[in-house]
Wavefront OBJ file of the C-alpha trace (Angstrom):
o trace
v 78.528 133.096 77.751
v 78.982 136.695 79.186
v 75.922 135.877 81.704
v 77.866 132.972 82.728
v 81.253 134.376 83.465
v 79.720 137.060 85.206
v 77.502 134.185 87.385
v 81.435 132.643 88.087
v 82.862 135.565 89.108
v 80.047 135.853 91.696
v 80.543 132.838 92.965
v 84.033 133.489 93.106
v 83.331 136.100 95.041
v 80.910 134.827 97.223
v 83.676 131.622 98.456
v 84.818 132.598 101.719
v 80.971 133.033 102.503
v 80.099 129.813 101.324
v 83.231 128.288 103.645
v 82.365 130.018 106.442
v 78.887 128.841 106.399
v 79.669 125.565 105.979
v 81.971 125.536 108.893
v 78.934 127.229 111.148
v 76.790 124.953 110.029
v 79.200 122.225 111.396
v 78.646 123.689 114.820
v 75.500 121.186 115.391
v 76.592 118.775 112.493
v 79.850 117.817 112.758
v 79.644 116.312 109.184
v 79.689 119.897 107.482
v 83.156 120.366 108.482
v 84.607 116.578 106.840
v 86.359 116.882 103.412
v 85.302 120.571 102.827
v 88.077 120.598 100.169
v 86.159 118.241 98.508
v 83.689 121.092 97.334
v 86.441 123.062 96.114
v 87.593 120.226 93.817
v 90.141 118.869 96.450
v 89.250 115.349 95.626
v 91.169 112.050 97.241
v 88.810 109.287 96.758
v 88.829 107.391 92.887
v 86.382 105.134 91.355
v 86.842 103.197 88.075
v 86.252 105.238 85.177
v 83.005 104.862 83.467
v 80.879 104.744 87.188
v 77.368 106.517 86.873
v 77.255 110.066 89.110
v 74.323 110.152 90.650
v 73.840 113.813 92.622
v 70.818 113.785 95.552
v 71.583 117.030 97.265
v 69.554 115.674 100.854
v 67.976 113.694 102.735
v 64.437 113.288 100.269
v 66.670 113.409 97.473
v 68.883 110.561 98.578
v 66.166 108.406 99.805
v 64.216 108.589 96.204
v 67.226 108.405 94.811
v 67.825 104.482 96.309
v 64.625 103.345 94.099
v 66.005 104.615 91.104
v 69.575 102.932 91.739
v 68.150 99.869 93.010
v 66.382 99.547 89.420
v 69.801 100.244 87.664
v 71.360 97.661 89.518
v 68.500 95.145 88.518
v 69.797 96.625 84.697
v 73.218 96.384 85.223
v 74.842 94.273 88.224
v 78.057 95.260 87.960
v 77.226 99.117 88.099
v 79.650 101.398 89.739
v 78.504 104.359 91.317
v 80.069 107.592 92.539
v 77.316 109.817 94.533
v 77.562 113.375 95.888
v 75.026 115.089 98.249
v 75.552 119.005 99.565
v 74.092 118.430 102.808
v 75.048 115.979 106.102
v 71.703 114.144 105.958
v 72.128 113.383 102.577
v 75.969 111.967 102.931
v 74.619 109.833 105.863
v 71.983 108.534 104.122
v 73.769 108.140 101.529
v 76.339 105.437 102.907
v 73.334 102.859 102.575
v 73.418 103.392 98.935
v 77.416 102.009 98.269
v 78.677 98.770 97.557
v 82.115 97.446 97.275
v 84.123 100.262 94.606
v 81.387 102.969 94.423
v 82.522 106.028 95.954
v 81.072 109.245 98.114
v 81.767 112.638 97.941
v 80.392 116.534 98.490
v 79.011 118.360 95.136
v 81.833 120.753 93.279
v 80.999 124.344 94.479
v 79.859 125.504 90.805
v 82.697 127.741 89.778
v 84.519 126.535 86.444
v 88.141 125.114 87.807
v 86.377 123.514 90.677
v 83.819 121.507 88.306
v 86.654 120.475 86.203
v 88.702 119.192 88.544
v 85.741 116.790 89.403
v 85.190 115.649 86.033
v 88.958 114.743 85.355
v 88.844 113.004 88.699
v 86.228 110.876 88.282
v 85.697 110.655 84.834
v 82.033 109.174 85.133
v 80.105 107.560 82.352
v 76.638 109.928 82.916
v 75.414 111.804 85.172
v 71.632 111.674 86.963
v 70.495 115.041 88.803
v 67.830 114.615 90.933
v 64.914 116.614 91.092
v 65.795 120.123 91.184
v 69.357 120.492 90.682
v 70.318 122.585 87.686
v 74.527 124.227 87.657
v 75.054 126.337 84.881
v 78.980 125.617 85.155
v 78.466 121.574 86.386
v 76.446 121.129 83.636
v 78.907 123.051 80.892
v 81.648 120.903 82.195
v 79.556 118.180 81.758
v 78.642 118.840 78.129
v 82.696 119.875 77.840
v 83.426 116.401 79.297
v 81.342 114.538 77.238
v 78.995 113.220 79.900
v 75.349 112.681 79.354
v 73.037 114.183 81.945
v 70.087 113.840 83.313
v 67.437 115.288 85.464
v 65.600 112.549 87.370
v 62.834 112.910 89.282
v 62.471 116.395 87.775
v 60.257 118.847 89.354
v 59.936 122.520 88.847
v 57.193 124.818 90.684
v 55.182 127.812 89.020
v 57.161 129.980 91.710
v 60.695 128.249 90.595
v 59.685 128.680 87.121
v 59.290 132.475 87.141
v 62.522 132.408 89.767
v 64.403 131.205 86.517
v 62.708 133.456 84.102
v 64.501 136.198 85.830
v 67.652 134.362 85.478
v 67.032 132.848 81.884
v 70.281 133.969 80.713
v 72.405 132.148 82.864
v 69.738 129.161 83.409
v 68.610 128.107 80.008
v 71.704 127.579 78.537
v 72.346 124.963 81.383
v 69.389 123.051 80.824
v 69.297 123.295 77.181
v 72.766 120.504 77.979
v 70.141 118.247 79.466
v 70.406 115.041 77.408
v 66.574 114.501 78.574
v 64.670 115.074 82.126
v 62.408 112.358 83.732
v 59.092 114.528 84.957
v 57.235 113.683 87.926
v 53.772 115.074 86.432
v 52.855 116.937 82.975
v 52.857 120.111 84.718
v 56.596 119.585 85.604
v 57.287 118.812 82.135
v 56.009 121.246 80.608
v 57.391 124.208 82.721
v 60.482 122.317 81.968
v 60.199 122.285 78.298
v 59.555 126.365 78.389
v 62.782 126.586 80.874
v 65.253 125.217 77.806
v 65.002 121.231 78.392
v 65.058 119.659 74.700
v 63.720 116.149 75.392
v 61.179 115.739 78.538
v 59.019 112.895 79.754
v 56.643 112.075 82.609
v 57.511 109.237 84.503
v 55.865 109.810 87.583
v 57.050 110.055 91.541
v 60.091 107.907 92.723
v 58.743 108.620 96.017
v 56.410 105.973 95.890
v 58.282 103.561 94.868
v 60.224 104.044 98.752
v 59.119 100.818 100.667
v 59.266 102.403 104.192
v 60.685 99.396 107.219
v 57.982 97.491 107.909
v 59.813 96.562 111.346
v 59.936 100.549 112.203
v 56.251 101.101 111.495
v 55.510 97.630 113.529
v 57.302 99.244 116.583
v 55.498 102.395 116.285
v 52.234 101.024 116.286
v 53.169 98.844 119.333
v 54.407 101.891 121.549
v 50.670 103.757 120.340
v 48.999 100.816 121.680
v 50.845 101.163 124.845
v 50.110 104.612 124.998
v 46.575 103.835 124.847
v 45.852 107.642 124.104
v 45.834 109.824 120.595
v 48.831 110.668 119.309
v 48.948 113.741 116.521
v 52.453 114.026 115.271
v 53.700 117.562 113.497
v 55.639 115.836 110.305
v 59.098 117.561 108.854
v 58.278 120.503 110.639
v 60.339 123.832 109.122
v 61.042 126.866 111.100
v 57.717 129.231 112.650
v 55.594 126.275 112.547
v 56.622 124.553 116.000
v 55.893 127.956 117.273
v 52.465 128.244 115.207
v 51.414 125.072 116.596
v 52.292 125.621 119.976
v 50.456 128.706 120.296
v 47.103 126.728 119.659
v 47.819 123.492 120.958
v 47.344 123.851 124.697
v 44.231 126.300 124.150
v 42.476 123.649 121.998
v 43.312 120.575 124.123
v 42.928 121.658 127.745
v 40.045 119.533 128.202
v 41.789 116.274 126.327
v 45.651 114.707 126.538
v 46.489 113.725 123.149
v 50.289 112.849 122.838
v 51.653 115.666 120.688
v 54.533 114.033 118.319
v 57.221 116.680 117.016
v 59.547 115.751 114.365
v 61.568 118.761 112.744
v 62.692 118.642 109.328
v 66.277 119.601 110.069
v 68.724 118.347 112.616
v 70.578 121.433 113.604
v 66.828 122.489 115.351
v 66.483 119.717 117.611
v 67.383 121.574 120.127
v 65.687 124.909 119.333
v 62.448 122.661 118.931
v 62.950 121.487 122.552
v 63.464 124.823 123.879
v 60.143 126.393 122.784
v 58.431 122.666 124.116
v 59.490 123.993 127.725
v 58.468 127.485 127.333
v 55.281 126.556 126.699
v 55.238 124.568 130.078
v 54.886 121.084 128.258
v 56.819 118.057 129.407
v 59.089 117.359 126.858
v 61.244 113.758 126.437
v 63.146 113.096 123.305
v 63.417 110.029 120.969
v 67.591 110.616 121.936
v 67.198 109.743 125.193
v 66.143 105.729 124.941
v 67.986 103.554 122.765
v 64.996 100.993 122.370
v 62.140 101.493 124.472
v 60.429 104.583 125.776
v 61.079 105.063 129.529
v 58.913 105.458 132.187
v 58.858 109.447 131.983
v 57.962 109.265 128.438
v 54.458 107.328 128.427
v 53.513 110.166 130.931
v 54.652 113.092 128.689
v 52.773 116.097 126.798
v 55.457 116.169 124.247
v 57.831 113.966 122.172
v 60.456 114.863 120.113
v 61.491 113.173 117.210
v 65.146 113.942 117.272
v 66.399 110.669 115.191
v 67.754 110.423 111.678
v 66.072 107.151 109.196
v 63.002 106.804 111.571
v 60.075 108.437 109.707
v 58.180 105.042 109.381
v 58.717 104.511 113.244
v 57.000 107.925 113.814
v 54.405 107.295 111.138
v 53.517 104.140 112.510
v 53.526 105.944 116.027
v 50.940 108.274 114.827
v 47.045 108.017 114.007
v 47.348 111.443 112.003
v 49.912 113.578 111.259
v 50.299 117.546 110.389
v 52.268 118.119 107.161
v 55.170 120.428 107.595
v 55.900 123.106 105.579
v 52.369 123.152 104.584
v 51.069 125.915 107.090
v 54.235 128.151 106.519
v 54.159 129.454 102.989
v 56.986 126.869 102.392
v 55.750 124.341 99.322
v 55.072 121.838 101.945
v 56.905 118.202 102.563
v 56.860 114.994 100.780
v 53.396 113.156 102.241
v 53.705 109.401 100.453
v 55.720 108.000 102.762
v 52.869 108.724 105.390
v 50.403 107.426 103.041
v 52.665 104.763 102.774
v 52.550 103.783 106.220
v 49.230 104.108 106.343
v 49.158 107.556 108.531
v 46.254 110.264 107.579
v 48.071 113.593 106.576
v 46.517 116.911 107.559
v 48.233 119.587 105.194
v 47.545 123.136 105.096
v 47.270 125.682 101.971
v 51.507 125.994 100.712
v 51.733 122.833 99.191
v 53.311 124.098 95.790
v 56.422 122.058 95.850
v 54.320 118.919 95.727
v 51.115 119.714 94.188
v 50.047 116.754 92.477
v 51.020 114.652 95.086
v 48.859 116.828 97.511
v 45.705 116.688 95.125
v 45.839 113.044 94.021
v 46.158 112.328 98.230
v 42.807 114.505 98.454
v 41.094 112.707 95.917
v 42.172 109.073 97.275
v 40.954 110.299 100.816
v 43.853 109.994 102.001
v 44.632 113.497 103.484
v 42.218 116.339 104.027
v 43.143 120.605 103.794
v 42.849 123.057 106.179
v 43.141 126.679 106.172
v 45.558 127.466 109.257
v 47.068 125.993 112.006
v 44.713 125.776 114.882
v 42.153 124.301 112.121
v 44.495 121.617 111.230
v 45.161 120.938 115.023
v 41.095 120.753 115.448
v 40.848 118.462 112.260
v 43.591 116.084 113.565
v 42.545 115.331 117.239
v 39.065 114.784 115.889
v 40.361 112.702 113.029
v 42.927 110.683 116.018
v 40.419 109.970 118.284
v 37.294 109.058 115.063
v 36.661 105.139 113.822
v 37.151 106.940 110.270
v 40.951 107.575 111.023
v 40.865 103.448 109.710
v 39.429 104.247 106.470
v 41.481 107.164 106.005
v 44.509 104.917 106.556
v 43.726 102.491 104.521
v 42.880 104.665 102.014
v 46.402 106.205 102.037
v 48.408 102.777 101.510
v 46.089 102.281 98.725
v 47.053 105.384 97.265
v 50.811 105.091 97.739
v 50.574 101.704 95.874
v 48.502 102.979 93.350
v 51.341 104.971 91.921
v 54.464 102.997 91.847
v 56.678 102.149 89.352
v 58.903 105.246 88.342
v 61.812 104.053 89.112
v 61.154 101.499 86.702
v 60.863 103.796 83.788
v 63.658 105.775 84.403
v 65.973 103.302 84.707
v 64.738 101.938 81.435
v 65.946 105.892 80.243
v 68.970 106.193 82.015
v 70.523 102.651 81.616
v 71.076 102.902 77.917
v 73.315 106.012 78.645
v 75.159 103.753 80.602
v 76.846 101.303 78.277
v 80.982 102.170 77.662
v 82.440 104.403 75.105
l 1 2 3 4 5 6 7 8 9 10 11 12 13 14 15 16 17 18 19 20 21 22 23 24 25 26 27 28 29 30 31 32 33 34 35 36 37 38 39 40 41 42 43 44 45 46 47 48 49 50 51 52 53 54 55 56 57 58 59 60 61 62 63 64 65 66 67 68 69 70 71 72 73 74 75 76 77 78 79 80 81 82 83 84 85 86 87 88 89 90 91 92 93 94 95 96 97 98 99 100 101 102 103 104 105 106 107 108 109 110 111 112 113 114 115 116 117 118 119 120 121 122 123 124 125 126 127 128 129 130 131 132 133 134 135 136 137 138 139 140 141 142 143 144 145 146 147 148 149 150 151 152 153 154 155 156 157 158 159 160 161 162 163 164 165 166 167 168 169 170 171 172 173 174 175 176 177 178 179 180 181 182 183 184 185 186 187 188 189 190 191 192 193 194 195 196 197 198 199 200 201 202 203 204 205 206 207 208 209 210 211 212 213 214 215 216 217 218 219 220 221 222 223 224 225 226 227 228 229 230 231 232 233 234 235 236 237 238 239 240 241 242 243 244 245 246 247 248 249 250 251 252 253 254 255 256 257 258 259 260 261 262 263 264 265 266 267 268 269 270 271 272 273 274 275 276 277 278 279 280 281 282 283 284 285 286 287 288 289 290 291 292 293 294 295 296 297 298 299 300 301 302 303 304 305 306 307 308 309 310 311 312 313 314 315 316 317 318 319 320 321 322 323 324 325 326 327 328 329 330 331 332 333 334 335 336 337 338 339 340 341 342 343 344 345 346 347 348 349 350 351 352 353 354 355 356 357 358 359 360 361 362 363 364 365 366 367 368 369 370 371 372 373 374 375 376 377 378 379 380 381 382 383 384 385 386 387 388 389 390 391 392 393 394 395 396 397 398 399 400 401 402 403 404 405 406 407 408 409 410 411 412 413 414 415 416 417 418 419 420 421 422
């Protein structure tokens, strides 16, 4: 209790920060700077009592998050939803999600009158976290409220783990609340278990159950064929690895012309991407400047840049191998199934912590290879583009992606019983 209340006044504290950051951030996405009172508990929209809260904080989140929904529909037609996300890729995506009387809105900043107010707005029936998300006060009021919880999708690195070791005061009460939490692997769950969550079990990876547009990745491959040259596309890149990759891509490749595909993880660094393109002396066009097909300056450039929201299967298809982001930056790496999904080889380096077992059962499918560093990973994946094994590897990846559907089938068969009125 005393860890708590000293974690509140913190936040308290901290407020004005938070505010201000959000309105900076706002600067390249407008969509920061909508409702911002929602997230201080300033709430106008209403949904029917007894809706199911579903939280995905962004974009991944969101997306895994529409399996899982699509399953509790299936369950129960008439479900209501309310949704919240924390970031503007999230709420966007998001909007797919709704139906006629569900409702979207920005997460409570965690302090305990602002969490309240949410509750006795909304008044939902349960509530599904996904992945990650663990509030010591959203999850008191919760328990206050009477409003089952769960963790969906649940995932918790070794390096998170020890993170919340440091903070078990303030972080084990909260998930001791947890009416269960729906693991992606054993290792999750048990890490999970030793964090303060009573009931755990392993349900597996929503994330393949995403069916990625077959009409994007048909386009994609259509525009490679046209291009009638390799095309190695740097997926969800994070900050320092554009740079990284720059620095050895023009040494490696002066003899070839491979079409080098950049598609940044975040939004707001479109345009710093595009900058450090040009300083390198590469010709640069971006996906934002065609609405359907590339122009005639585009089939001739070094460089595209994927600066699009909701086209990932476009750029997979696009691609005959692709470097995982946040894999060659100590930086837990990206979610690779939806490449393996659209049948696109992944090249990840060594920091792929946040989705180990994904990244291990991809290696043993053949679906992916590893790589040390950068400029070996940039080696491995014009040799791979340009190889008749890049088929095999491609087929081995769809095979692997549809080798380990179905969680959003079991956890809808956990959640939906939570769901029934009180």
């Amino acid at each position: 209790m005393l860890a708590r209340h000293l974690y509140s006044n913190l936040l308290r504290l901290l407020k004005p920060a938070y505010v201000l950051r959000l309105w900076w951030r706002g600067r390249a996405e407008p969509l920061y700077r909508h409702a911002i009172g929602e997230r201080l508990g300033d709430y106008r929209g209403t949904v029917q009592a007894g809706a199911l809260w579903v939280h995905a904080v962004s974009l991944g989140e969101t997306r895994a998050a529409a399996a899982l929904v699509d399953a509790l529909r299936e369950r129960h037609p008439t479900l209501r939803l309310l949704l919240t996300h924390s970031t503007a890729t999230g709420r966007e995506a998001g909007k797919a999600l709704l139906r006629e009387g569900d409702v979207q809105a920005w997460l409570p900043y965690d302090t305990p009158g602002v969490v309240q107010r949410f509750f006795e707005q909304f008044k939902p029936v349960a509530g599904v976290l996904m992945e990650t998300e663990i509030w010591p006060n959203l999850l008191h009021a919760a328990e206050a409220a009477g409003v089952p919880m769960v963790l969906a999708n649940a995932r918790l690195s070794a390096k998170s783990h020890r993170q919340g070791q440091r903070l078990s005061s303030v972080m084990y009460p909260a998930a001791a609340t947890l009416r269960m939490a729906l693991a992606q692997t054993e290792d999750d769950a048990a890490r999970l278990r030793d964090s303060g969550v009573r009931e755990v079990v392993v349900c597996g990876n929503l994330k393949f159950d995403m069916a990625p547009d077959p009409a994007l990745i048909a386009r994609g491959r259509a525009w490679r064929e046209r291009l009638a040259r390799p095309v190695v596309m740097a997926a969800a890149t994070r900050e320092g690895e554009e740079a990284m990759l720059l620095g050895v891509w023009t040494a490696l490749l002066a003899a070839q012309r491979p079409l080098l595909l950049i598609v940044p993880r975040h939004p707001q660094r479109f345009d710093e991407v595009a900058a450090l393109v040009s300083a390198q002396g590469l010709s640069l066009v971006r996906r934002s400047g065609w609405q359907v097909e590339p122009d005639d300056a585009a089939w001739q450039a070094d460089v595209w840049l994927g600066d699009s929201m909701g086209e990932m299967p476009l750029y997979y298809g696009l691609a005959d191998v692709a470097l995982l982001g946040g894999s060659y930056a100590p930086l837990g790496g990206q979610n690779l199934i939806e490449a393996a999904a659209c049948g696109c080889p992944i090249v990840m380096g060594p920091h792929t912590y946040n989705f180990a077992e994904a990244a291990l059962l991809s290696l043993a499918a053949g679906a992916s290879v590893r790589v040390a560093e950068m400029a070996e990973g940039v080696a491995r994946a014009v040799a791979l583009a340009g190889h008749a094994e890049r088929e095999q590897f491609a087929e081995r990846a769809v095979a692997f992606a549809n080798q380990h559907r179905g969680a959003a089938a079991r956890m809808a068969d956990r959640i939906a019983p939570l769901l029934a009125p009180r």
